[in-house]
VOLUMRO-52569 format. One record per residue (C-alpha): x, y, z. Coordinates in steps of 0.5 Angstrom, whole numbers. Example, Ala and Ser with C-alpha at 12.3 -4.5 7.8 and 13.67 -1.06 7.14 Angstrom:
<sites>
+-------+-------+-------+
|    xx |    yy |    zz |
+-------+-------+-------+
|    25 |    -9 |    16 |
|    27 |    -2 |    14 |
+-------+-------+-------+
</sites>
This chain:
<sites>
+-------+-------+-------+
|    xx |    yy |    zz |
+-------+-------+-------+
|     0 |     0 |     0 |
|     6 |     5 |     2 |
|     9 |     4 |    -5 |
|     2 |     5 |    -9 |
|     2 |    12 |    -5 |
|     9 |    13 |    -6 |
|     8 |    11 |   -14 |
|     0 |    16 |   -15 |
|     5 |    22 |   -11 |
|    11 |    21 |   -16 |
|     6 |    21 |   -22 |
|     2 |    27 |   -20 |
|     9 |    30 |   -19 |
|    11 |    29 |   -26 |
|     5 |    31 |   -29 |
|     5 |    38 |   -25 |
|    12 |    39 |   -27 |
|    11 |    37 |   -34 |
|     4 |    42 |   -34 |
|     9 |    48 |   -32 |
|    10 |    52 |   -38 |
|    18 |    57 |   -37 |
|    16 |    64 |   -39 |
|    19 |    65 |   -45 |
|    24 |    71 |   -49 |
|    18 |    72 |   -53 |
|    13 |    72 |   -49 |
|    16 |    77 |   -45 |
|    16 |    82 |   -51 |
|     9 |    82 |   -52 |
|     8 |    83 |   -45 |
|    12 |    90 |   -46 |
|     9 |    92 |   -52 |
|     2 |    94 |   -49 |
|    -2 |    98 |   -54 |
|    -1 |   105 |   -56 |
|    -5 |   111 |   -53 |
|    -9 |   114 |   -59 |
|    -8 |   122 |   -58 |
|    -2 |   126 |   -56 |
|    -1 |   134 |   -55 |
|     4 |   138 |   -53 |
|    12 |   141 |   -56 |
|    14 |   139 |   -62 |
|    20 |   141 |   -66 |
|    21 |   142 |   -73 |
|    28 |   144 |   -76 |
|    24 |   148 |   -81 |
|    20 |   152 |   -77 |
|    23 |   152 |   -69 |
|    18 |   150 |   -64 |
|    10 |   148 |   -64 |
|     5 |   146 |   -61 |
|     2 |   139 |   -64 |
|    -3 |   134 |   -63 |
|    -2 |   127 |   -66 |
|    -7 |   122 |   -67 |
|    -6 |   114 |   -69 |
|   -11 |   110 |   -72 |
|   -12 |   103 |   -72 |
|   -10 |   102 |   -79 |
|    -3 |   105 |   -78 |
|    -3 |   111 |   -81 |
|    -2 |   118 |   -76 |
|    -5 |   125 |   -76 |
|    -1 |   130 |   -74 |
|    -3 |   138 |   -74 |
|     2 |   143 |   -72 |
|     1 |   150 |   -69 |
|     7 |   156 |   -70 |
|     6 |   163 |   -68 |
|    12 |   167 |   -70 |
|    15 |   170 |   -64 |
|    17 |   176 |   -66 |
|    12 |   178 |   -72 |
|     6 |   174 |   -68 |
|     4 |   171 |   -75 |
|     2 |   165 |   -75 |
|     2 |   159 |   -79 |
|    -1 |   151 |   -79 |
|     1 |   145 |   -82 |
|    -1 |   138 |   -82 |
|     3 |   132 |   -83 |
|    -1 |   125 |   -84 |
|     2 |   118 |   -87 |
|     4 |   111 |   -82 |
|     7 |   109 |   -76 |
|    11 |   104 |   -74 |
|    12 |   101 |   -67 |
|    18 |    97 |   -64 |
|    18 |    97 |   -57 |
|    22 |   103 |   -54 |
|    21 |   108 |   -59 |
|    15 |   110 |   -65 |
|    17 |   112 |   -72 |
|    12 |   117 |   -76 |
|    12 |   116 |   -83 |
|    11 |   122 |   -87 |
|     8 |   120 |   -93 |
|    10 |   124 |  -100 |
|    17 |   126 |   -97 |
|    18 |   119 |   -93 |
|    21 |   124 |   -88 |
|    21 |   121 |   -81 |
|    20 |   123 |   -75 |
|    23 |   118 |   -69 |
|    20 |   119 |   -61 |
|    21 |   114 |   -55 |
|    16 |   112 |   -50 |
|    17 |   116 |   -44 |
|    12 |   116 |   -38 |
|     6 |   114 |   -42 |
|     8 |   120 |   -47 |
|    13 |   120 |   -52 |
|    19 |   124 |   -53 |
|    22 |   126 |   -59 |
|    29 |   123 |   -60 |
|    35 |   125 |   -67 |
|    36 |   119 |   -71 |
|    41 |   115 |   -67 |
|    36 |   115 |   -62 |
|    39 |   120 |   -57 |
|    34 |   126 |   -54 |
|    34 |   132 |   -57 |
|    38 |   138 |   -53 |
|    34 |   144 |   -52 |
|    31 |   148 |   -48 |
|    25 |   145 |   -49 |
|    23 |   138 |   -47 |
|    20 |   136 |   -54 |
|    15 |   132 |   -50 |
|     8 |   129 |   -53 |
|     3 |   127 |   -47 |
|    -2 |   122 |   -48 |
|   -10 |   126 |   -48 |
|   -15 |   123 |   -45 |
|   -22 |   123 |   -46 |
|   -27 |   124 |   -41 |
|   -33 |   119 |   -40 |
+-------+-------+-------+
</sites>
């Protein structure tokens, strides 16, 4: 009887072994790449045109919408723009597409927001953060 019981508890421990299953690398990643928030605002740079407000919006098909808004600090005239195309993810940074020009625009995710980063990846330094904070909307 001693090594019937000694026998049914060896096999239920190899079963619940064999039930175990190791978290794996890719598992893991698509643990980290939860969905993007749809709307961001903020500052935004633009070589061409220095510093302005945007709003950026993220479809579900994978294109973007982005409207800027400049006001000229000097003469006061103001000017507004719109970029649209697609975005990519990869999970730390976003890459926006202009369509057209294929220009890119490259942000990483920072505190639920994205930050606005040169072409190797490192922060633009400015006196200005160059951040877009996610838009929430209330209901």
């Amino acid at each position: 009887m001693k090594n019937i019981i000694v026998f049914v508890v060896i096999i239920f421990s190899a079963i619940l072994i064999g039930c175990h299953t190791p978290v794996t690398k890719s598992d893991r990643l698509a643990q980290s790449l939860k969905p993007m928030h749809q709307s961001y605002n903020g500052v935004y740079y633009c070589p061409s045109c220095g510093n302005s407000n945007a709003s950026l919006y993220l479809a579900s098909d994978g294109s973007f919408m982005l409207n800027q808004h400049q006001v000229n600090s000097a003469s006061g005239d103001q000017h507004e723009s719109r970029l649209s195309g697609s975005w990519a993810r990869t999970a730390d940074k976003l890459t926006l597409t202009e369509e057209g020009t294929g220009r890119k625009l490259i942000f990483r995710t920072l505190n639920n927001g994205l930050q606005m980063v040169d072409k190797g990846g490192a922060p633009i330094v400015s006196g200005y953060r160059y951040q877009l904070s996610p838009v929430y909307n209330a209901t």
